[in-house]
C-alpha positions in Angstrom: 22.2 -11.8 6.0 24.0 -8.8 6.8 22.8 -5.5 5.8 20.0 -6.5 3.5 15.9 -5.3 4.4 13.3 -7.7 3.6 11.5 -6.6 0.4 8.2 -6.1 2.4 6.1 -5.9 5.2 4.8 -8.2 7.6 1.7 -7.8 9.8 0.9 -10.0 12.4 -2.7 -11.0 13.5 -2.5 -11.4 17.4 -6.1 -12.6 17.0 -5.4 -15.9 15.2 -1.6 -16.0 16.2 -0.6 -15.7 12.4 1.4 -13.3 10.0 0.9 -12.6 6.5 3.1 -10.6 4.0 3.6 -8.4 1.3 6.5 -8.5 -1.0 7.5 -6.1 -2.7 9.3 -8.0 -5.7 6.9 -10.2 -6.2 4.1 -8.3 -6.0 1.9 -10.9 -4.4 0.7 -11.5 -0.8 1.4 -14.9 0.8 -1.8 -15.8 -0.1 -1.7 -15.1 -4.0 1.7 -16.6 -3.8 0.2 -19.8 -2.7 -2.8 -19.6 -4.8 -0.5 -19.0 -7.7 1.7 -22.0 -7.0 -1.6 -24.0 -6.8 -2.7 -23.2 -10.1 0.3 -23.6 -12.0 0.9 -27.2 -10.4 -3.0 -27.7 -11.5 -2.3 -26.1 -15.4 0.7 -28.2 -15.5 -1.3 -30.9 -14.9 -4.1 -30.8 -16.9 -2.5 -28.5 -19.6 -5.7 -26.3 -19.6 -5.5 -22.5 -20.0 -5.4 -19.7 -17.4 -8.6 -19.2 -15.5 -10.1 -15.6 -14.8 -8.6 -16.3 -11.4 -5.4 -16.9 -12.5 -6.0 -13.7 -14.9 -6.7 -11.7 -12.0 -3.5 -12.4 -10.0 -1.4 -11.8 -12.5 -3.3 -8.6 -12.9 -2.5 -7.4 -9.4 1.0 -8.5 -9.3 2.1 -6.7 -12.5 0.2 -3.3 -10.7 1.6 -4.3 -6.7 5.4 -5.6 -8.5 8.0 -3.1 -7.2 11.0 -4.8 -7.4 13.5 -1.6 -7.4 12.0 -0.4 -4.3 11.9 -1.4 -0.3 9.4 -0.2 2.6 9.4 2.5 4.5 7.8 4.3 7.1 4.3 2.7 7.8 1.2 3.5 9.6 -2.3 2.0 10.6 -5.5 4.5 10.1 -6.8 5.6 13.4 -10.1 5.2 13.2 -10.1 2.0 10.9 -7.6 -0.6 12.8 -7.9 -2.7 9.4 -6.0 0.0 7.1 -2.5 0.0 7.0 -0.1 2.4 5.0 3.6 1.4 3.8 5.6 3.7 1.6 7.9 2.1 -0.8 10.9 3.8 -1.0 13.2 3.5 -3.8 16.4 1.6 -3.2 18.7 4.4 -4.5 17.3 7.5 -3.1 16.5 10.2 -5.7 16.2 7.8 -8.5 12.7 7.2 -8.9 9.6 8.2 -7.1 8.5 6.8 -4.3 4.9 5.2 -3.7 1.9 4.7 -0.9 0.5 1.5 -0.6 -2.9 1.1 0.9 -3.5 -2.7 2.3 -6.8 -3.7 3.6 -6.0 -6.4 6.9 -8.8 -8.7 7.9 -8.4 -12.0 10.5 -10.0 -13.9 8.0 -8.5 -12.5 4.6 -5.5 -11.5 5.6 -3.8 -8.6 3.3 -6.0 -7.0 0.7 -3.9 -4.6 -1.8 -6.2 -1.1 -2.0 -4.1 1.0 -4.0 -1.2 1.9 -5.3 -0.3 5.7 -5.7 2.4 8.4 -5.9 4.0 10.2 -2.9 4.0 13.4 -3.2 7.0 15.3 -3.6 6.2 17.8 -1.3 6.3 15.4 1.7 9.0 14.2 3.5 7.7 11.9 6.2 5.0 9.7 7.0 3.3 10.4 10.5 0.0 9.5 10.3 -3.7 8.4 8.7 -7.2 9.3 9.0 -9.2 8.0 6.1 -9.9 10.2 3.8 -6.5 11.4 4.8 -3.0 10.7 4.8 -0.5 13.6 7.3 3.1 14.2 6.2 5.9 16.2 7.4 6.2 18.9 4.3 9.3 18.7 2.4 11.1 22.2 2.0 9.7 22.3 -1.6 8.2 25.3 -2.8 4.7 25.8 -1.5 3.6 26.7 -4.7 3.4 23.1 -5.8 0.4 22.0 -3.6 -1.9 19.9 -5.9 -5.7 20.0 -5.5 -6.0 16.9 -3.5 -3.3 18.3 -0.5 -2.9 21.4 1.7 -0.3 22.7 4.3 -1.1 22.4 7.7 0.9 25.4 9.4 4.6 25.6 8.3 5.3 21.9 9.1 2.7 19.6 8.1 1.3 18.2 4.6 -2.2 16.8 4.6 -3.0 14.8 1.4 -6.4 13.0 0.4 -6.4 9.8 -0.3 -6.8 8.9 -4.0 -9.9 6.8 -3.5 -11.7 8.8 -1.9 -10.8 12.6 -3.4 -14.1 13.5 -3.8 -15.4 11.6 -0.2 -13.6 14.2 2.0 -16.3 16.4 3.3 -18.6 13.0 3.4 -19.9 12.5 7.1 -18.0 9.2 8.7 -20.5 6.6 7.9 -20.2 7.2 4.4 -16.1 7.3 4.9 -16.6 3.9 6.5 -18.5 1.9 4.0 -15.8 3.4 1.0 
């Protein structure tokens, strides 16, 4: 195998002893893969078209397909033990941008794409999550290119909103929760 990283991320439910996965050029979990496979064997068959379900995974694959690109640093949200965030880094570094994905973890669901957004450019470093927010170290880019949705924490640090809930951010933490 060499050098090669796995084109995604694995998570492992120690309640029901199982691991689900992500990858990255496929775009699918584990569990889309397999529900695709199952509905292509069942089209072949019965040479019917593509259902809504069918629709819909294809939907989320072409959006969650990042073939180019590998993960990175990762963290879970520590309030929220079900909210996991991976970067996906670019293969060649500097080529493209890089991305945060937000994946939903449940024992009986297993992994639930949230969202797929830019990183920002202004941070370096993944260290942490707190829905609404995500904490970066700050890249030495010029502070003058904060957006809206981030701010500088002293010198070092890079705060950014989550994209679903810009908006939710001075919401009390029920109202966090249920989004």
């Amino acid at each position: 195998m060499g050098n090669r990283v796995y084109p995604g991320i694995m998570v492992w439910d120690a309640d029901s002893d199982v691991i689900s996965n992500f990858n990255f050029l496929t775009g699918m979990t584990d569990q889309q893969q397999y529900e695709a496979n199952a509905n292509a064997s069942s089209l072949a068959a019965s040479k019917r078209p593509n259902t809504a379900v069918a629709r819909k995974i294809e939907q989320e694959q072409i959006r969650y397909r990042l073939p180019d690109y590998l993960p990175g640093f990762h963290c879970w949200d520590s309030n929220d033990s079900r909210y996991l965030i991976c970067e996906a880094n670019h293969r060649k570094p500097n080529t493209g941008p890089n991305y945060l994905l937000s994946i939903f973890v449940t024992s009986e669901d297993g992994l639930h794409m949230q969202d797929l957004q830019l990183k920002s450019r202004n941070s370096e470093i993944l260290l942490g999550c707190t829905v609404p927010y995500i904490y970066f170290i700050r890249s030495d880019n010029d502070e003058n290119d904060i957006s809206n949705n981030e701010m500088n924490i002293g010198n070092l640090l890079l705060r950014q909103i989550f994209r679903q809930f810009i908006g939710l951010e001075n919401s009390d933490p029920t109202t966090n929760e249920v989004c």
